[in-house]
N, C-alpha and C positions, 0 to 999 in steps of 0.2 A: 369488435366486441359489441351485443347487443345491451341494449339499457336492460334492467330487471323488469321492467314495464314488459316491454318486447318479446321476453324470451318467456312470460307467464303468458302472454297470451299468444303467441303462436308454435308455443311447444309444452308448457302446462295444462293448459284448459283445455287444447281440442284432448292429450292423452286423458286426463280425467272426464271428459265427458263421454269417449268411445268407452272408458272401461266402466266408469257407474251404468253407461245402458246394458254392457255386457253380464255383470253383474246383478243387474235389476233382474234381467232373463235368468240368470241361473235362478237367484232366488224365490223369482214367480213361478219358473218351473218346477220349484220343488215344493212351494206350496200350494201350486194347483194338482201337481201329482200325488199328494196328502186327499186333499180334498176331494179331489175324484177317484182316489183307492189305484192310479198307472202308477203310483211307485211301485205297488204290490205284482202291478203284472211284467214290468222292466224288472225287477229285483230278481223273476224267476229265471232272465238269463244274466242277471251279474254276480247268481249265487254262489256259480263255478268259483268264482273268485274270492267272492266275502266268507262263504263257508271253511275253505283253506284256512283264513285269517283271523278268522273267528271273529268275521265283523257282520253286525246286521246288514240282513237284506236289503237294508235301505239304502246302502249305501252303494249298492252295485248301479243304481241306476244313474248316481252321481257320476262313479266312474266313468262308465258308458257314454254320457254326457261330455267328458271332453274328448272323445274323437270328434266331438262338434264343434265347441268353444271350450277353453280350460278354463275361463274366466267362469266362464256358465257355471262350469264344475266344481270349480273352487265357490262360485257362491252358494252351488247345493249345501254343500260341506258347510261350510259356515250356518248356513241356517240349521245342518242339524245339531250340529255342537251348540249352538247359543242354544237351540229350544232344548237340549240338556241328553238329547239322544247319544252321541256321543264326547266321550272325556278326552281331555288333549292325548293322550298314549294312544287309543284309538282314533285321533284326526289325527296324528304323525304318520301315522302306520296308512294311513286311507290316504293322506296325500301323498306317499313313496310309492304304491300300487297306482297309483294316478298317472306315472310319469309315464309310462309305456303309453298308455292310450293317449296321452297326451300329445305325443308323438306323430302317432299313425295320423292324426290331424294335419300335420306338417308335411305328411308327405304328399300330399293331396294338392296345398296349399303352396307346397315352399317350395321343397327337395327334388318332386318329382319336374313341375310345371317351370321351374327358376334353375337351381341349381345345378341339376344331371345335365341340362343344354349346355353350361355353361363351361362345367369341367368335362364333359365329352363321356360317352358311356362307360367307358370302363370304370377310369377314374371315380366318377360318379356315382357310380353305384357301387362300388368299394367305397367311399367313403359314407355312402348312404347307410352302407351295410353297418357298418361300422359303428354309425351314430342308433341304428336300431339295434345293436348288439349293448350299443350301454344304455339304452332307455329299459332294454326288457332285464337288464343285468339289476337296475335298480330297483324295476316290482319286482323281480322275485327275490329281493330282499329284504322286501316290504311283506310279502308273503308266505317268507319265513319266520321275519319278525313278529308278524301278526301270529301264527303257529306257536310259536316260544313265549311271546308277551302278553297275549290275552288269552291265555286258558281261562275257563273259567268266569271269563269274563261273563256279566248277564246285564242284557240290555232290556230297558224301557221302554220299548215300542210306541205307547203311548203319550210321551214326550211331543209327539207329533202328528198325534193325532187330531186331528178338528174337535175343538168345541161344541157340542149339541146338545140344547137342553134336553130334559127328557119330554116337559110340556111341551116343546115347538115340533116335535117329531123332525125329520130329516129336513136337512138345508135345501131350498131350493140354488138354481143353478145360477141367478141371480148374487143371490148368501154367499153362494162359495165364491165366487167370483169377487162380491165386496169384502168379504173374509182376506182370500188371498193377497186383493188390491194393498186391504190393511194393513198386513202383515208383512210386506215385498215394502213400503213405504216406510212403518218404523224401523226394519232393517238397513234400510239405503241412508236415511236419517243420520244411522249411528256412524255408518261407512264411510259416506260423501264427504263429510268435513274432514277427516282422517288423511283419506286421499288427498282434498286437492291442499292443505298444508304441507303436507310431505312431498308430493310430486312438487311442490313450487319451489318448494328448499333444495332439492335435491337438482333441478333442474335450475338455477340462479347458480349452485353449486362448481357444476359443471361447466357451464360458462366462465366461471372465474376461478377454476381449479384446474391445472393440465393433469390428467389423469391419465395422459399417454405417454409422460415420463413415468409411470411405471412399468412399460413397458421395456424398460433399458434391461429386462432379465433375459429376454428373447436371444439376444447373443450367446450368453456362453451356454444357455441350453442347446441350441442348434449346434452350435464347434462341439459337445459333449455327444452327442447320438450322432452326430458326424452327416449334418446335412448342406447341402452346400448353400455359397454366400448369399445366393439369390433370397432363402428362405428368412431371413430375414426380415426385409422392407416390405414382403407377404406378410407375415407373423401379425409385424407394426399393423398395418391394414388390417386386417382380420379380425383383430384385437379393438378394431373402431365400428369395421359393418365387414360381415362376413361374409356379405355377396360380394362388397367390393374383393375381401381377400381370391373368394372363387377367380373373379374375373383376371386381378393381376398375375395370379398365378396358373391360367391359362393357355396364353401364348408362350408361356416359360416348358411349359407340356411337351407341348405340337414343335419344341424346335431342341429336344431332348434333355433340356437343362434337369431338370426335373424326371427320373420314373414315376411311373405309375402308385408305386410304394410310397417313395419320396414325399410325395405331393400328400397322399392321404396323411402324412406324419406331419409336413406341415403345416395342416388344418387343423389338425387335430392339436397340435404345439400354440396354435394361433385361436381355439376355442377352450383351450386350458388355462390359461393367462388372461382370456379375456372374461374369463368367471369374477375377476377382480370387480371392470369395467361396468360387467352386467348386474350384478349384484349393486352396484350404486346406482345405475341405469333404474333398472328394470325392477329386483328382484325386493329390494328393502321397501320404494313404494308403493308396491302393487301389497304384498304379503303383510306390510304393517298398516297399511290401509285398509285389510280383509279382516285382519286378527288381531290390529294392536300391538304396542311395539314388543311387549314380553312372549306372547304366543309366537308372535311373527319372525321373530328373532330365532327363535327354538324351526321354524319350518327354515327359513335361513340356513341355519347352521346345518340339519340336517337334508338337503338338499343340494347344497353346494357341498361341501362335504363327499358326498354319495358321487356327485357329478365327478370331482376331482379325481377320487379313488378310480374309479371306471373306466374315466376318458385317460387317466394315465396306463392303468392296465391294457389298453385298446394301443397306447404307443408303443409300451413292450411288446406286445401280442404279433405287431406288424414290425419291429425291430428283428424281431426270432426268425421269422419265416421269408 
């Protein structure tokens, strides 16, 4: 077991240092795309989508944004809510249309170049499929919810607009630039200390909490959809690093322990259970370090949540057929 020393600084500090830079980028992207009027020309292809939702156009260029970095994208988001552009009903609804594209990131990065090698094409790409059936299953829930919940709605465009006197006539490029500098810094201000208390707790946490004796439910769900014993000491795995699960249940493929069915049930058994893990991991630090714990809580809730309903529907879907 490492001292609290040890485990802040070689598993606290480098994650909060990769996500405030990530972060710093979304938010300066979105106040230099303020500033130089690209939100306005990115919005005209993310309208298809915010139009539906009845979200401003501003918000499509956010979206768009994390098939790059989600982090990025999530810091768009936050800067337009905090400058008053959008109300938490409208940043629920913008972060649930977020997760599809969020995705497509992944497959680039993760799924296609990691994963599909690893569980062999078939496999792989049913399961891929699979995880791109509940990312796009969650926007257009977000899509309809946006449709149903913000009629009506009327947005402040202005909220976010640059500053300019009317004596100074237009900012030079200079201006905007120290403008933006400005604005991306009192933002990281509020965020950074957020971040690294919570990532340090939660990570000191870890270390001194087993969070994989929750995994003891693994069992009688597997004997219930009737998958055999191997699925398992997979699940446990999975439920820790879900490359490692690819890999061990691999060779369990290639020598017929497992169908091809089989296997995508239990990944998907082993990233359902591990929403537990990930959400202490990952999802409370990141989210209450963006939003604060009351907002952050509400994106929490409805995002795991969403995940759960989806990725369980995605089990029956491949139990039926």
């Amino acid at each position: 077991m490492q001292s609290i020393v040890s485990v802040l600084l070689s598993e606290a500090l480098p994650r909060v240092a990769v996500i405030t830079l990530l972060i710093g980028v979304g938010v300066a992207l979105a106040n230099l795309a303020v500033a130089y009027g690209i939100v306005d020309i990115i919005a005209r292809v993310g309208r298809y989508l915010t139009e539906p939702a009845n979200l401003p156009d501003e918000v499509g260029a956010a979206v768009l944004t994390n098939t790059v970095s989600v982090t990025a994208g999530y810091g768009m988001l936050a800067e337009f809510r905090e400058s008053g552009l959008l109300d938490d009903r409208a940043t629920l609804i913008a972060v649930v249309i977020n997760t599809f594209f969020g995705f497509v990131q992944h497959i680039f990065t993760y799924y296609g170049p990691v994963l599909i090698p690893i569980l062999g094409l078939q496999v792989g790409l049913m399961y891929v499929g699979a995880r791109a059936g509940i990312s796009l299953g969650i926007t257009i829930v977000g899509l309809v919810a946006g449709a149903l919940l913000l009629r009506r709605y009327e947005y402040d465009s202005s909220a976010i607009e640059p500053e300019v006197p009317d004596e100074d006539g237009p900012r030079s490029h200079r201006e905007k630039l120290r403008h933006a500098a400005a604005k991306t810094g009192e933002r990281l201000r509020s965020i950074v200390p957020r971040l690294a208390i919570i990532y340090s707790l939660v990570f000191v946490a870890l270390e001194y909490v087993d969070l994989e004796g929750m995994t003891a439910i693994a069992e009688p769900i597997t004997a219930l959809i009737g998958l055999p014993g191997a699925a398992v000491p997979v699940i446990l795995v999975s439920t820790v690093d879900p490359t490692s699960g690819a890999i061990a249940i691999a060779p369990l493929i290639a020598d017929g322990v497992f169908t091809a069915q089989e296997a995508v049930i239990t990944l998907l058994v082993g990233s359902l259970i591990s929403l537990t893990v990930g959400t202490v991991k990952r999802s409370i630090p990141f989210q209450y370090g963006i939003w604060g714990a009351e907002f952050g809580t509400k994106v929490i809730a409805v995002n795991v949540g969403l995940k759960a309903v989806f990725i369980a529907l995605s089990i029956v879907v491949f139990l039926l057929i």
